[in-house]
Phi, psi and omega in degrees: 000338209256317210273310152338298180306298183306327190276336144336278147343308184300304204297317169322301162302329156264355152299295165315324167294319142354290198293294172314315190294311167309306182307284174343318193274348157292307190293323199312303234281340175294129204197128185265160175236157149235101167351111189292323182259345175242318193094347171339137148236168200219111174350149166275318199272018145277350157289328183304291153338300183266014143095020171121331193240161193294115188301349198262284180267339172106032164278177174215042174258125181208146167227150184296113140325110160267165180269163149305157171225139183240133199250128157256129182299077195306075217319000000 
C-alpha cells in the first residue's frame, strides 16, 4: 500500500514538472516586432490576435526588433 502511495506521488510530479516545462518554453517563445510603416512596437501575441496586422495602421509588414551589441576594444 505504501509503495502505491510513493508511485502516486512520482506521478504527480512529473506532471507538475511537466506543466513548469511548457510554461517556460511559451515565455522564451515572445518576440517583440515592429510595424515597418508606423514604427510602433508590437507584442506577438497582439499579432497573433489581429491575424498578422498592426493595430495602429492596419499594415501587415513587420521585423524582429534586435538588441544592440555594444563591442569593447580589447587591449
Amino acid at each position: 500500500m505504501q509503495e502505491t502511495l510513493k508511485q502516486k506521488k512520482l506521478m504527480q510530479e512529473t506532471k507538475t514538472q511537466r506543466k513548469n516545462k511548457s510554461k517556460k518554453i511559451k515565455i522564451n517563445k515572445m518576440a517583440n516586432y515592429k510595424c515597418f510603416k508606423c514604427g510602433k512596437k508590437i507584442a506577438h501575441k497582439a499579432l497573433q490576435k489581429t491575424k498578422g496586422k498592426c493595430t495602429y495602421c492596419d499594415s501587415r509588414i513587420f521585423y524582429k526588433v534586435r538588441s544592440t551589441v555594444t563591442r569593447i576594444k580589447a587591449d
